[in-house]
Structure formats: structure tokens, C-alpha cells
N, CA, C and O atoms as a MOPAC input file, in Angstrom:
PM7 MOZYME 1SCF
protein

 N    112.05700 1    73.24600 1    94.01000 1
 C    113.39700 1    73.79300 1    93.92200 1
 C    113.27500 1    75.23900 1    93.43800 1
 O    112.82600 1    75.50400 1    92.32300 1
 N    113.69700 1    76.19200 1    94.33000 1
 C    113.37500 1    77.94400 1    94.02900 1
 C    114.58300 1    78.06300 1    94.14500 1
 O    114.93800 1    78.31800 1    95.29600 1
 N    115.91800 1    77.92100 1    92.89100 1
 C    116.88200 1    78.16800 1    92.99000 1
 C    116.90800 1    79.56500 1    92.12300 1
 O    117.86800 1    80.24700 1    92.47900 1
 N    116.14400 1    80.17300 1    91.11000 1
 C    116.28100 1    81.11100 1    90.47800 1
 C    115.04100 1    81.97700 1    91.31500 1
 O    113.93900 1    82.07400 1    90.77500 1
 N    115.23200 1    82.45500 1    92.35300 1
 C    114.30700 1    83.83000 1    92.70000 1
 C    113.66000 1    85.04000 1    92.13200 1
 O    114.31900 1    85.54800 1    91.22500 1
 N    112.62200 1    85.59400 1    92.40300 1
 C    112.39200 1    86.90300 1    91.73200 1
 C    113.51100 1    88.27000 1    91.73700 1
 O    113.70700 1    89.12800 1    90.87700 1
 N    114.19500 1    88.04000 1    93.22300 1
 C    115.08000 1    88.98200 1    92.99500 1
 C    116.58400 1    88.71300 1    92.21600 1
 O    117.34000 1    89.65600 1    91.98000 1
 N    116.92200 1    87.27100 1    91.84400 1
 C    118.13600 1    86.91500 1    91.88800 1
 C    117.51500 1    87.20800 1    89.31500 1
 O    118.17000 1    87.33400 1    88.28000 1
 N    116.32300 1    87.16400 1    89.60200 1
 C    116.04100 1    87.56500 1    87.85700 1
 C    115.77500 1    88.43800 1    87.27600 1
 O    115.57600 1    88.49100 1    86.06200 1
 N    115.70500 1    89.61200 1    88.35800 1
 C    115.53400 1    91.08000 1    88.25800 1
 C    116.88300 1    91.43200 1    88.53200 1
 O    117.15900 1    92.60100 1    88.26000 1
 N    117.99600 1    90.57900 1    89.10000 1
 C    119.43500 1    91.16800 1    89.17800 1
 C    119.94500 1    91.07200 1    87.90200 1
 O    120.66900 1    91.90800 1    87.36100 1
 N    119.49800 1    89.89300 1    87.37000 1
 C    119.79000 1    89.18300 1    85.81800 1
 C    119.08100 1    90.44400 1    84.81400 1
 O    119.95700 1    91.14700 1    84.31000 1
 N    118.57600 1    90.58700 1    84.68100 1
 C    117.65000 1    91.74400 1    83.64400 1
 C    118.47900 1    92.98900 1    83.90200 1
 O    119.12000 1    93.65700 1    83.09100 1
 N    118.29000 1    93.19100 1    85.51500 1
 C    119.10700 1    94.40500 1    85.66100 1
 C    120.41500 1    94.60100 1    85.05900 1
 O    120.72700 1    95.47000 1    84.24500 1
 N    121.11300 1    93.72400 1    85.54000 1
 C    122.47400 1    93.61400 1    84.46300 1
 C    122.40300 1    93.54600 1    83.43500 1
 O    122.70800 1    94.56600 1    82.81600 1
 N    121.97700 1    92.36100 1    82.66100 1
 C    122.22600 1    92.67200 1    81.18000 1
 C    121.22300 1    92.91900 1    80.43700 1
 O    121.29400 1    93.04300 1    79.21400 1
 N    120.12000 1    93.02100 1    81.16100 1
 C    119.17400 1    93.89700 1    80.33400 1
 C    119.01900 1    95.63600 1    80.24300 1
 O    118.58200 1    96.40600 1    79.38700 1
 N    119.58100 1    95.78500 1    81.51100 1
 C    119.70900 1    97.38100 1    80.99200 1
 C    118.49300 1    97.83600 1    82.73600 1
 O    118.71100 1    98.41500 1    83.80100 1
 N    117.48400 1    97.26500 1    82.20400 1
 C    116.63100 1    97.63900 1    84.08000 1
 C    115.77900 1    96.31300 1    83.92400 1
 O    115.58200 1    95.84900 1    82.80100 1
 N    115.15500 1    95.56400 1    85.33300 1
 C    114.76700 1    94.56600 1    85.65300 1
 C    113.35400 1    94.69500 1    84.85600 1
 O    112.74500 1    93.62500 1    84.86200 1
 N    112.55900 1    95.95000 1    84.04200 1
 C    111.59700 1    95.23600 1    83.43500 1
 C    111.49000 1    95.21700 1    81.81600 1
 O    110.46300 1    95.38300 1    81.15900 1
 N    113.30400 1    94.87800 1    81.15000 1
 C    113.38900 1    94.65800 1    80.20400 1
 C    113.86400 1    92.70800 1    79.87300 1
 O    114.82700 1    92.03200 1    79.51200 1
 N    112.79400 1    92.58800 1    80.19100 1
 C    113.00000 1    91.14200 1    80.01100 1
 C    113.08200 1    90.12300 1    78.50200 1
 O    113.21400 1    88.91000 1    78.34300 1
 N    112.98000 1    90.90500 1    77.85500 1
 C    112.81300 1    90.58400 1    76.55800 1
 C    114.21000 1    90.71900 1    75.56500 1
 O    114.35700 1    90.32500 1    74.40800 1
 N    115.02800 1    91.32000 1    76.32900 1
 C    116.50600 1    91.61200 1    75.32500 1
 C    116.86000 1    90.11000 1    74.76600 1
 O    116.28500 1    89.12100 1    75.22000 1
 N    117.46500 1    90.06100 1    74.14400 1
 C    118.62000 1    89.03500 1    73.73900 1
 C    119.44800 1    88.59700 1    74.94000 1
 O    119.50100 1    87.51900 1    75.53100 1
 N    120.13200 1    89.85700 1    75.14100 1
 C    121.20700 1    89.25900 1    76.39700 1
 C    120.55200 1    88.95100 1    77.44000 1
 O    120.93500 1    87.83800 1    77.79900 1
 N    119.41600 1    89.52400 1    78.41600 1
 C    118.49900 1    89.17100 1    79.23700 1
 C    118.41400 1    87.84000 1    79.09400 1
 O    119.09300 1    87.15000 1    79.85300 1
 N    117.74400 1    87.33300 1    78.30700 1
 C    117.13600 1    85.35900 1    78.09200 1
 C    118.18900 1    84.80300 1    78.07500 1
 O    118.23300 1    83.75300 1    78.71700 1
 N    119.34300 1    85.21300 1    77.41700 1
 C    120.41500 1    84.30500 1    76.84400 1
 C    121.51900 1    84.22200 1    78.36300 1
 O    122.49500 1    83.47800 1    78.27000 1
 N    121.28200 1    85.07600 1    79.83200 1
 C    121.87000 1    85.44700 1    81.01900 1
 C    120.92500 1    84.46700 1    81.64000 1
 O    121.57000 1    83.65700 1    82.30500 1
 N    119.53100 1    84.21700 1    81.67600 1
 C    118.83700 1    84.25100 1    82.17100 1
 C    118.76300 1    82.71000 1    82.16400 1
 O    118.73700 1    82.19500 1    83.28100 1
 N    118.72100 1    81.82000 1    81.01400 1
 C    119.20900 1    80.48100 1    80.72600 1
 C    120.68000 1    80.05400 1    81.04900 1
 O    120.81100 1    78.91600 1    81.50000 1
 N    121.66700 1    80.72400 1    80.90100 1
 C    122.83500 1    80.21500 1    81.00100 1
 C    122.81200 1    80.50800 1    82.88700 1
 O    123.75500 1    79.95400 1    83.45100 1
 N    122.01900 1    81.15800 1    83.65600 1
 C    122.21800 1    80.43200 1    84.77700 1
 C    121.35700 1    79.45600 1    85.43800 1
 O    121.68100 1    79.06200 1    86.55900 1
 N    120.14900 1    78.95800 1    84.79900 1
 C    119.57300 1    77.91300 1    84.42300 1
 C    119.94700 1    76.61500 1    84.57400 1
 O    119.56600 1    75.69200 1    85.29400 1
 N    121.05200 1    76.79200 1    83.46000 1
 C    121.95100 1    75.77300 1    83.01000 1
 C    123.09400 1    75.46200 1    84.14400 1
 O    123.41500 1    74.31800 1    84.47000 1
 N    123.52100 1    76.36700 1    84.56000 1
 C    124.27700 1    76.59000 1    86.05300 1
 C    124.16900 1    75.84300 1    87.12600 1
 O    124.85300 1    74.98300 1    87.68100 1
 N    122.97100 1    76.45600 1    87.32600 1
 C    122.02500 1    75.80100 1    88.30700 1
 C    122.17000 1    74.03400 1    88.48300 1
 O    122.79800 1    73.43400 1    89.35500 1
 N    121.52500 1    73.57300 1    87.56900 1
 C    121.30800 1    72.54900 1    87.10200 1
 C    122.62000 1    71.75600 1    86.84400 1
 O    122.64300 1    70.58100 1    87.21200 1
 N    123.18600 1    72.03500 1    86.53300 1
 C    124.75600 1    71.35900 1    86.03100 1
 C    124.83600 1    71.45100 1    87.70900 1
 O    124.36300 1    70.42200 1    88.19200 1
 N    125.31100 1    72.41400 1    88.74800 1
 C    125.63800 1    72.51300 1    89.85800 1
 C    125.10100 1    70.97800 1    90.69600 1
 O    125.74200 1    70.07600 1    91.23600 1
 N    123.46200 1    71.24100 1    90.46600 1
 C    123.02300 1    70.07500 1    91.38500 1
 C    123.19000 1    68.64200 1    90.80800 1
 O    123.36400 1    67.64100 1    91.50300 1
 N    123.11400 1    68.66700 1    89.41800 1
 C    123.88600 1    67.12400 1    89.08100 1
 C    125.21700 1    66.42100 1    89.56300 1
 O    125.53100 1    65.24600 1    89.74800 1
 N    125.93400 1    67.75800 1    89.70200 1
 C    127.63300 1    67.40600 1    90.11100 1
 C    127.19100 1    66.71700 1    91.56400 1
 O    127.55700 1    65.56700 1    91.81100 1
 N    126.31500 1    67.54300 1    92.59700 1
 C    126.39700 1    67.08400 1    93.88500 1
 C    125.52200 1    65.86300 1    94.12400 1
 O    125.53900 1    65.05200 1    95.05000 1
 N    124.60700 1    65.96300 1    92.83800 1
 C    123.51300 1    64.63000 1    93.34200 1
 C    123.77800 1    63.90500 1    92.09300 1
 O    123.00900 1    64.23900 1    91.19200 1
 N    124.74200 1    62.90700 1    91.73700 1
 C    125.08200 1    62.08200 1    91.03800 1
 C    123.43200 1    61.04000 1    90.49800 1
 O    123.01900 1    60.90600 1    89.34600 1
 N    122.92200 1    60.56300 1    91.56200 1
 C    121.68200 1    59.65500 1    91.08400 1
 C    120.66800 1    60.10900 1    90.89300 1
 O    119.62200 1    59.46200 1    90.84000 1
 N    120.82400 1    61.87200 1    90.68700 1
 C    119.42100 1    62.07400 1    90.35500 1
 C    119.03500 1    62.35700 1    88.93200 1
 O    119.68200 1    63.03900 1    88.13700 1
 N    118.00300 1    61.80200 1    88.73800 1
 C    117.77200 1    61.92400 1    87.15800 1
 C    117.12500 1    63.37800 1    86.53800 1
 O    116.12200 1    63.97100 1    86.93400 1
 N    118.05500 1    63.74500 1    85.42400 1
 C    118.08800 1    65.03200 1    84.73400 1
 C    116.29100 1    65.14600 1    84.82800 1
 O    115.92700 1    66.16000 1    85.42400 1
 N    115.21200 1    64.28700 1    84.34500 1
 C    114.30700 1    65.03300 1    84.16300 1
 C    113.30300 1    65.28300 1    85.58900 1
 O    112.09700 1    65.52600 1    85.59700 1
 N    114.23500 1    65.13300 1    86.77000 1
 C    113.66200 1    65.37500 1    87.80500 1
 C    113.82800 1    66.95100 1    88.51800 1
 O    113.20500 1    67.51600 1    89.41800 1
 N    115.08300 1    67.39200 1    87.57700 1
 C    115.43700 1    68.18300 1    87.82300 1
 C    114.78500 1    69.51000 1    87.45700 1
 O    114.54300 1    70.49100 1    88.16100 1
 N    114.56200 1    69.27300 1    86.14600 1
 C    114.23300 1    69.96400 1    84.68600 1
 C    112.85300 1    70.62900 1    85.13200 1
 O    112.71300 1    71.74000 1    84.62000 1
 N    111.78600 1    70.22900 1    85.96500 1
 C    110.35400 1    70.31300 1    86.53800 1
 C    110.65600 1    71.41400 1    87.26800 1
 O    109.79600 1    71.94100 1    87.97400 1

């Protein structure tokens, strides 16, 4: 599952990190997980029987 891309985490950095090779901010990780979490919440809604730690890998 390549739902978070290299370019779609360099858009993430870019935004709230300031430029794509400040990966280390606060807001960077904390953008960077909360679409993670997105992600993941998204495909549970559509795949009801699949189990969270299949996802999580």
C-alpha cells in the first residue's frame, strides 16, 4: 500500500515545513502523521473486515 508517496511528503514538508528538506519541524511530523492517520481511517471506513494491524505494515 503506497498511499503516502515521495512527492505527496515533500508537498507535506513543503507546506508546513517551510521547504521539502526540513523534515524535522514539529509541524512537518505532526502533518505528516495526521495524514497517516487519514489514510488509514479512510481505508477502514471502505474495508470494514480488514484488520487494523494489516493495515498498520
Amino acid at each position: 500500500m503506497s498511499y503516502l508517496t515521495v512527492e505527496k511528503k515533500a508537498n507535506i514538508f513543503k507546506e508546513f515545513g517551510g521547504n521539502e528538506k526540513n523534515t524535522g519541524s514539529t509541524e512537518a511530523q505532526i502533518a505528516l502523521v495526521t495524514e497517516r492517520i487519514n489514510s488509514i481511517s479512510a481505508h477502514l471506513k471502505q474495508n470494514k473486515k480488514t484488520s487494523p494491524l494489516t493495515v498498520v505494515s
